[in-house]
MIFI-549003 format. One record per residue: residue number from 1; residue in three letters; y, x, z of N, C-alpha, C in turn. Coordinates in Angstrom, 1 decimal, decimal comma. Layout:
<rs>
{NUM; ALA; {Y; X; Z}; {Y; X; Z}; {Y; X; Z}}
...
</rs>
This chain:
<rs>
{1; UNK; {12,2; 10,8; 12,1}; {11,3; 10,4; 11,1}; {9,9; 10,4; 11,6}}
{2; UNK; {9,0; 9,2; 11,4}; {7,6; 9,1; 12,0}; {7,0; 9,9; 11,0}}
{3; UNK; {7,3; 9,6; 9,1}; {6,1; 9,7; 8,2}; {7,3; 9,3; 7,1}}
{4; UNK; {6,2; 10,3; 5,9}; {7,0; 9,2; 4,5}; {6,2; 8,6; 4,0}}
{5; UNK; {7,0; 7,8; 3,1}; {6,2; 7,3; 1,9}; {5,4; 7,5; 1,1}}
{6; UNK; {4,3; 6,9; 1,1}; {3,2; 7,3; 0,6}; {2,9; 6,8; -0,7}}
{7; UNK; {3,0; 5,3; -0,6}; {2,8; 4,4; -1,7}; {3,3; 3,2; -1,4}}
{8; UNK; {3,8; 2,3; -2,3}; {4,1; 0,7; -2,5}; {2,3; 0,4; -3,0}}
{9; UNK; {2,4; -0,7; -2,5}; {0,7; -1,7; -2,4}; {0,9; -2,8; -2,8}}
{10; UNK; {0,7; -3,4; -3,9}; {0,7; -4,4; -4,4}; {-1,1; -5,4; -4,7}}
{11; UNK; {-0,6; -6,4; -3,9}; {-2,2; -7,0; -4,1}; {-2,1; -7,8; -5,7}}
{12; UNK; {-3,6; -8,1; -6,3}; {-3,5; -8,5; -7,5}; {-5,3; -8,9; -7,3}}
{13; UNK; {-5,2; -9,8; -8,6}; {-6,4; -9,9; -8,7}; {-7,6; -9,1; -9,6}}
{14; UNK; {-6,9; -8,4; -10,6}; {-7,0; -7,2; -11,0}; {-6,5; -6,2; -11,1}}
{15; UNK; {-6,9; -5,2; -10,2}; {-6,1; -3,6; -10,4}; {-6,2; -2,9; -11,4}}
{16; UNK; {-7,2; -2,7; -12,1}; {-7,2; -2,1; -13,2}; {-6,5; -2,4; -14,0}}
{17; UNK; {-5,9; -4,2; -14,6}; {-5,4; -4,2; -15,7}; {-3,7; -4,4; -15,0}}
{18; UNK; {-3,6; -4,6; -14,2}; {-2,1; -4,6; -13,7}; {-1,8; -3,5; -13,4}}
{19; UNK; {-2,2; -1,9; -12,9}; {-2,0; -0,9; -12,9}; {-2,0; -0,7; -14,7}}
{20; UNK; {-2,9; -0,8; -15,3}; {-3,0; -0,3; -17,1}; {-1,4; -1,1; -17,6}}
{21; UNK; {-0,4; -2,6; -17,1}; {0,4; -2,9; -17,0}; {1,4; -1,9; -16,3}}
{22; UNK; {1,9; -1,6; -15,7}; {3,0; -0,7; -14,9}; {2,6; 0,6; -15,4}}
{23; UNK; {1,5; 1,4; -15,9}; {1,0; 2,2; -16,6}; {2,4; 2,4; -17,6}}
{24; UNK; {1,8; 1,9; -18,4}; {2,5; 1,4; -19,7}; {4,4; 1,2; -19,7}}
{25; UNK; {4,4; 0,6; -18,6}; {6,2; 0,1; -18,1}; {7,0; 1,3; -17,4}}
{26; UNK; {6,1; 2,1; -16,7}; {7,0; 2,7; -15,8}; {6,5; 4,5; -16,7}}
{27; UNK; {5,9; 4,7; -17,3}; {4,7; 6,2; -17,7}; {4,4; 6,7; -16,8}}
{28; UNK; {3,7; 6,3; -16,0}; {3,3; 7,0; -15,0}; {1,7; 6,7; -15,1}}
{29; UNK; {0,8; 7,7; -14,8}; {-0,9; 8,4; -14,5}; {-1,8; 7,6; -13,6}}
{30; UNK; {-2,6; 6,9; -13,9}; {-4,2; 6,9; -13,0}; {-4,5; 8,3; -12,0}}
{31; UNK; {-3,8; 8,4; -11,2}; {-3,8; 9,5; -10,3}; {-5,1; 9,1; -9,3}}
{32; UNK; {-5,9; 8,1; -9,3}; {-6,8; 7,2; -8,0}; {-7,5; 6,5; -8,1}}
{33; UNK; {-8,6; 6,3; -8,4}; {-9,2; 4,9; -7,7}; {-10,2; 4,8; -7,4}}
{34; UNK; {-11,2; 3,5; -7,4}; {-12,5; 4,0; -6,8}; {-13,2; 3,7; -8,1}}
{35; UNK; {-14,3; 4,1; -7,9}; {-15,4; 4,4; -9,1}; {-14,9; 4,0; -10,8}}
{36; UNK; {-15,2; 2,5; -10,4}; {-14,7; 1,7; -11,4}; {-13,4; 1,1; -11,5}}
{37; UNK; {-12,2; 0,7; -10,5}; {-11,0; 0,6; -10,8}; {-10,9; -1,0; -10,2}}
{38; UNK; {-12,2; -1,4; -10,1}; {-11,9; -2,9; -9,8}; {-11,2; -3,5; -8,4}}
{39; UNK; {-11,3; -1,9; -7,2}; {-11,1; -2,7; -5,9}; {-9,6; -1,8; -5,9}}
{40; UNK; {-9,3; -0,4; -6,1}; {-8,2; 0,3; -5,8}; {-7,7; 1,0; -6,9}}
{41; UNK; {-6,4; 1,2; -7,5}; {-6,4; 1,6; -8,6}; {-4,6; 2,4; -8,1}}
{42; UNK; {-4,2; 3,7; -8,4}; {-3,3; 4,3; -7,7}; {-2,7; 5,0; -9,4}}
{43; UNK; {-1,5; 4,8; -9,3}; {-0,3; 5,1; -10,1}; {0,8; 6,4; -9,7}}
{44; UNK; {0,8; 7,8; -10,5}; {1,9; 7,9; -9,6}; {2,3; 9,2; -10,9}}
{45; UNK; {3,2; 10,4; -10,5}; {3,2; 11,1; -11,7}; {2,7; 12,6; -11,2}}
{46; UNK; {2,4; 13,6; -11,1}; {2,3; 15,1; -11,2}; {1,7; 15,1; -9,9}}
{47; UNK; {0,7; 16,1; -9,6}; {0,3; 16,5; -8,3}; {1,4; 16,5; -7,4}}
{48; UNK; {1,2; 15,6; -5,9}; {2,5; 16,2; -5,0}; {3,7; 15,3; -5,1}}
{49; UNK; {4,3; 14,4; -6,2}; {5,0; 14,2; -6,2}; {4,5; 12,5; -5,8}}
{50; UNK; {5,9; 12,1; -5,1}; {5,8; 11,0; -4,1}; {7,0; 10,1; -4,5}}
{51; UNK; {7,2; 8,6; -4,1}; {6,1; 7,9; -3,9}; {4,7; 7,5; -5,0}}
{52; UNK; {4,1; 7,0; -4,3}; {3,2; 6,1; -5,7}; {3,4; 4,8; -5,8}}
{53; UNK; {2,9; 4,2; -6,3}; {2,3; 2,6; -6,5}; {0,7; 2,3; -6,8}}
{54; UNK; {0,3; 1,9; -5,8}; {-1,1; 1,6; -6,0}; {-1,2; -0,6; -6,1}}
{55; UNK; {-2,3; 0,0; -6,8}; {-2,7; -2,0; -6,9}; {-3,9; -2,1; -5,8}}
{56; UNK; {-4,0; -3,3; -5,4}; {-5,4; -3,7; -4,4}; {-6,2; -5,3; -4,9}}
{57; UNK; {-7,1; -4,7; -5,0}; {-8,0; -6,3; -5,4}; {-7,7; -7,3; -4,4}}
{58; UNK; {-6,8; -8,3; -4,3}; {-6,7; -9,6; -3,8}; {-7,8; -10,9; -3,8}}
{59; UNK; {-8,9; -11,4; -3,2}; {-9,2; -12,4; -3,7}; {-8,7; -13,5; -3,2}}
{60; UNK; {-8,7; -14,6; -4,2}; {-7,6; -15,9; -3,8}; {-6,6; -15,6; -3,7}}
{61; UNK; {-5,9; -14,7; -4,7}; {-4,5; -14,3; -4,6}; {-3,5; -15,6; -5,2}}
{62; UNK; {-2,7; -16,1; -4,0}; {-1,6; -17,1; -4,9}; {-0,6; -16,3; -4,8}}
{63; UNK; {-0,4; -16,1; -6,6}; {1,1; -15,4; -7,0}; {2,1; -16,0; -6,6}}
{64; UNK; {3,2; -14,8; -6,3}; {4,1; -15,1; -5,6}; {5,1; -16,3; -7,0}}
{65; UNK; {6,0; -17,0; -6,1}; {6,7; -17,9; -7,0}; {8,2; -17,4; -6,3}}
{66; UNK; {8,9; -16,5; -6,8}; {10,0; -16,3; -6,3}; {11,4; -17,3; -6,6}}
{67; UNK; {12,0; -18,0; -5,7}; {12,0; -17,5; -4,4}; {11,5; -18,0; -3,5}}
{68; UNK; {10,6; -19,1; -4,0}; {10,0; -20,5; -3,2}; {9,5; -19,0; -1,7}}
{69; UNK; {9,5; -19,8; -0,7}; {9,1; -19,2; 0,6}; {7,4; -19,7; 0,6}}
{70; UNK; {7,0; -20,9; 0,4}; {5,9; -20,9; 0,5}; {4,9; -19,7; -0,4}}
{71; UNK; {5,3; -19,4; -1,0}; {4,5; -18,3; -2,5}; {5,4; -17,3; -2,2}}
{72; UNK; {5,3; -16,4; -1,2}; {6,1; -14,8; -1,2}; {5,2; -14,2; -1,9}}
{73; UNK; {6,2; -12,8; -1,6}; {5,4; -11,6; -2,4}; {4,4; -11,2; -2,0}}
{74; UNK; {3,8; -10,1; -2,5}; {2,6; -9,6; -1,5}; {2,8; -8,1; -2,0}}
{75; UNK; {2,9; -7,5; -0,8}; {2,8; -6,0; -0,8}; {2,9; -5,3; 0,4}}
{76; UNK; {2,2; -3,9; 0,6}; {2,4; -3,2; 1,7}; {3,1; -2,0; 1,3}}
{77; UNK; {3,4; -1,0; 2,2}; {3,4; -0,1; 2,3}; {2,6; 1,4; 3,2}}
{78; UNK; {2,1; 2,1; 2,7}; {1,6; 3,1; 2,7}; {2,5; 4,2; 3,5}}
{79; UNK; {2,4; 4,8; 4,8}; {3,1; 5,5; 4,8}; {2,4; 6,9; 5,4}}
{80; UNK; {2,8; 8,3; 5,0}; {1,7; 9,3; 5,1}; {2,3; 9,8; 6,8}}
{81; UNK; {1,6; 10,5; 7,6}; {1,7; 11,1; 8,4}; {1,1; 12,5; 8,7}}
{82; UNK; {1,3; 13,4; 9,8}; {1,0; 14,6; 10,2}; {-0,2; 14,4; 11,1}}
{83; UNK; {0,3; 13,2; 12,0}; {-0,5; 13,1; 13,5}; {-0,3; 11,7; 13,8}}
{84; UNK; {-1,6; 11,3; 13,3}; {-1,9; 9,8; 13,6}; {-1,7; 8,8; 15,2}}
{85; UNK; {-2,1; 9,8; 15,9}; {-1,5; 9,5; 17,2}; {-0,7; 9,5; 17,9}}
{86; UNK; {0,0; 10,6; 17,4}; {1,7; 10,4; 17,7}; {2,3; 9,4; 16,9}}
{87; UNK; {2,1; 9,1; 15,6}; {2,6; 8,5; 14,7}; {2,8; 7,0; 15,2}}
{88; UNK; {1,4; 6,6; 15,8}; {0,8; 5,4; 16,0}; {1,9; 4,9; 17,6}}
{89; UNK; {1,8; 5,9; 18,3}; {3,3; 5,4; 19,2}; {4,0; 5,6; 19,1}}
{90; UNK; {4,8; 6,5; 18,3}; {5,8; 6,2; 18,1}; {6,2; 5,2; 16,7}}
{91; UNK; {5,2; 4,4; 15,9}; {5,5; 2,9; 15,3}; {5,9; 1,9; 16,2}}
{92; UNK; {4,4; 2,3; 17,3}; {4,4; 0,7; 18,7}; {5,9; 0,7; 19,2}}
{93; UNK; {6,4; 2,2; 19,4}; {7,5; 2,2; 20,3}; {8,5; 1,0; 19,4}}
{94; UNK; {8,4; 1,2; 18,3}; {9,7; 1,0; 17,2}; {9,5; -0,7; 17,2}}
{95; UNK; {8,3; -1,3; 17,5}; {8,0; -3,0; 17,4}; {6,7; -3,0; 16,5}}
{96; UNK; {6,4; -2,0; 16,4}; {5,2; -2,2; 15,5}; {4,0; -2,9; 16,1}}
{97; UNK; {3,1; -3,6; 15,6}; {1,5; -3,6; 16,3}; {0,6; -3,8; 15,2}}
{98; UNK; {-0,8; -2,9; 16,1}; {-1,6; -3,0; 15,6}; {-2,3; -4,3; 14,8}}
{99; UNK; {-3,2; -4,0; 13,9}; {-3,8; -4,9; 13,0}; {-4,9; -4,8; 13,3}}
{100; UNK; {-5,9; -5,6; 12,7}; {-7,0; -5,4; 12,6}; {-7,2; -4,4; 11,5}}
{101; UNK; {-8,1; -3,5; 11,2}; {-8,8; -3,2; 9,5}; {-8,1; -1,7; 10,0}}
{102; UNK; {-9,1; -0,3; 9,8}; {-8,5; 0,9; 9,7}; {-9,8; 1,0; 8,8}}
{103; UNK; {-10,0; 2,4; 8,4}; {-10,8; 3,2; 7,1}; {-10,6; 4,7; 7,4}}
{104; UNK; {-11,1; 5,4; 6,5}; {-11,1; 6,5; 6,7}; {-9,9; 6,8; 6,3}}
{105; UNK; {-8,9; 7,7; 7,4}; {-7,3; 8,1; 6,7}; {-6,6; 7,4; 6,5}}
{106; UNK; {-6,9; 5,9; 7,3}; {-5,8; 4,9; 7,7}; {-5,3; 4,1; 8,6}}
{107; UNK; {-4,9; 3,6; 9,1}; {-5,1; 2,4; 10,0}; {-3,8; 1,5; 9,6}}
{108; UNK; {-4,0; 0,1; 10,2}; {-3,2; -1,2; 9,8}; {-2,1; -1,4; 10,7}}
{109; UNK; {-1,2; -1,9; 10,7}; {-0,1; -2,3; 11,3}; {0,9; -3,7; 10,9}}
{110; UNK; {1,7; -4,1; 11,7}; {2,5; -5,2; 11,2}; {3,2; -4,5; 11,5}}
{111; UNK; {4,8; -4,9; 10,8}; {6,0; -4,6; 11,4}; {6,5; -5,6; 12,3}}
{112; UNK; {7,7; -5,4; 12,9}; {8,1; -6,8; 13,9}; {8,3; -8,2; 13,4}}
{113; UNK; {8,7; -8,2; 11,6}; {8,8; -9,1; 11,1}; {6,7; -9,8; 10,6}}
{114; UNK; {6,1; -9,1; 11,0}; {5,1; -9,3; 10,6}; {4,5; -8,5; 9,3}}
{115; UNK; {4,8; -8,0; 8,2}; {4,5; -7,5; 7,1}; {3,5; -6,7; 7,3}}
{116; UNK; {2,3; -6,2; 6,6}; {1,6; -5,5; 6,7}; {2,2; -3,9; 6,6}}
{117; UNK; {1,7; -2,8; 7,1}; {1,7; -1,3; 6,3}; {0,5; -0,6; 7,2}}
{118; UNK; {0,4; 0,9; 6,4}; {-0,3; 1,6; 6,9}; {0,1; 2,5; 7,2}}
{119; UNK; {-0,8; 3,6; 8,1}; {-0,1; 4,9; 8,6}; {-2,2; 5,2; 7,8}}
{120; UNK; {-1,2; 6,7; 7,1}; {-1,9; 7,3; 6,5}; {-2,1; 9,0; 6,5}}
{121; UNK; {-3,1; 9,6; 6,9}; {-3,4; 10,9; 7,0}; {-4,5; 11,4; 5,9}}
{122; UNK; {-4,2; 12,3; 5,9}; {-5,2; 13,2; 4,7}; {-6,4; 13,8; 5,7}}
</rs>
């Protein structure tokens, strides 16, 4: 095992009110976000307890039209680690590659199918 699960990442055009949506569906807490809620907004239940679901401000998001292939879904995954640099070869070893886009306590990746995720440290 490289890392666990951190969170599911759903892009939207609004996080705040599609999080206050799944809020409501699933009972689960505003455990996250930034200031005002407009760009990151993070769902999960009790300190500690894993996974989450966080939302991300998408702009020019075309909603998915399932199952049409042209309109897929959109989402990442979040996955937490110990040691970002071990982590990080041993994803590449697996078919992973790098993305563009890291931040503080993340960096990007594709999987071999292409899908986005992150490798995530505290």
């Amino acid at each position: 095992m490289i890392g666990q699960l951190r969170s599911t990442v759903i892009d939207c055009p609004d996080p705040r009110a599609l999080a206050a949506f799944y809020a409501e569906l699933l009972g689960l807490d505003v455990i996250e976000s930034n200031s005002d809620g407009d760009e990151w907004v993070v769902l999960g239940g009790p300190p500690g307890h894993q996974p989450r679901i966080a939302f991300q401000k998408a702009l020019n998001l075309r909603p998915p039209s399932w199952p049409d292939p042209e309109r897929p879904q959109q989402f990442h995954l979040d996955v937490t680690v110990d040691d970002i640099e071990s982590a990080e070869k041993a994803a590449l070893a697996l078919g992973a590659r790098r993305l563009p886009g890291e931040g503080e306590g993340f960096r990007v990746y594709a999987d071999p199918a292409g899908h986005p995720f992150c490798l995530c440290w505290d």
